[in-house]
C-alpha positions as CSV (number, residue, x, y, z in Angstrom):
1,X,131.6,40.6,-51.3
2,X,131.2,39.5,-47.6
3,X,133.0,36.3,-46.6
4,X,131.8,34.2,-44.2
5,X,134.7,32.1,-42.7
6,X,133.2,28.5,-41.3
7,X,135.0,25.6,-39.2
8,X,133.3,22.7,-40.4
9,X,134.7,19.7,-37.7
10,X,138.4,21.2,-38.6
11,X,137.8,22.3,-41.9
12,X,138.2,25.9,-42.9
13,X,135.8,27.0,-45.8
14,X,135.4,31.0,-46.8
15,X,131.7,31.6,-48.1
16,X,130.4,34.6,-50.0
17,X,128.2,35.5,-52.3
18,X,128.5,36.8,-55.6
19,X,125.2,37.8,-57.1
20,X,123.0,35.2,-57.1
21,X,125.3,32.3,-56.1
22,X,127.2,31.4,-53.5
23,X,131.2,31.3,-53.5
24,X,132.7,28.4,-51.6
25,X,135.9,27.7,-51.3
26,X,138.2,25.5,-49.2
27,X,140.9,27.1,-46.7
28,X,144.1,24.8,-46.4
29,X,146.6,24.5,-44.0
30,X,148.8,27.0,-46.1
31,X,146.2,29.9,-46.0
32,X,145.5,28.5,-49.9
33,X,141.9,29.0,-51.1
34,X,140.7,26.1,-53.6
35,X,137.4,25.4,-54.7
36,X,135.0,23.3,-51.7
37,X,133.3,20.5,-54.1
38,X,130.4,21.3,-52.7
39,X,127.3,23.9,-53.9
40,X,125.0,25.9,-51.7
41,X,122.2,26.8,-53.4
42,X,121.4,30.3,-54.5
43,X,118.1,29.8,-51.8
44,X,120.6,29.6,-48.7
45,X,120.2,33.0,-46.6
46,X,123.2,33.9,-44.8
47,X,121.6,32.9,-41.6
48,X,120.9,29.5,-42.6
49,X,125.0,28.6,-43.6
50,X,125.2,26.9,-40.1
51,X,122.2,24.5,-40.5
52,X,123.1,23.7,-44.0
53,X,126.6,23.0,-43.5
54,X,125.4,20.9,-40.4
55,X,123.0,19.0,-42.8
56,X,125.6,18.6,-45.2
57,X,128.1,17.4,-43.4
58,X,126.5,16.0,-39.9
59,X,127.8,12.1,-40.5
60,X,131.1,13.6,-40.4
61,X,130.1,14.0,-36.5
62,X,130.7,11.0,-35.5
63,X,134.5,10.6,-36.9
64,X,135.5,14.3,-36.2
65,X,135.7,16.6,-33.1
66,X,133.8,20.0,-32.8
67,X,131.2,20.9,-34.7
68,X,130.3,24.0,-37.1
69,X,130.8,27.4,-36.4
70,X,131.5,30.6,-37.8
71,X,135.2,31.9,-37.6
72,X,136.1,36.2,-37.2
73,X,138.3,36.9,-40.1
């Protein structure tokens, strides 16, 4: 499975998918991986994780700083 590491206005989330459906899972301060709370849907293409995070969490603009991006693992 490929993961995708995202920084979501300071929030580390490791995304992959396993069959069908996406894996998401939060990335704490410890390096600890616990589910996100959050589904993408199976229709999501890998290119598209930026603008759907951005959707999904864009009024979280206006209290955090940066934005979304993809992190190297």
């Amino acid at each position: 499975m490929t993961v995708h590491r995202f920084n979501v206005f300071g929030q580390l989330f490791d995304i992959g998918r396993r069959g069908e459906q996406w894996l998401v899972l939060a990335v704490g301060n410890d390096g600890k991986r616990a589910p996100a709370g959050f589904v993408i849907p199976e229709f999501v293409a890998d290119v598209e994780l930026e603008q759907f995070l951005f959707d999904l969490f864009h009024e979280q603009a206006a209290y955090k700083k940066g934005g979304i991006f993809r992190v190297k693992c």
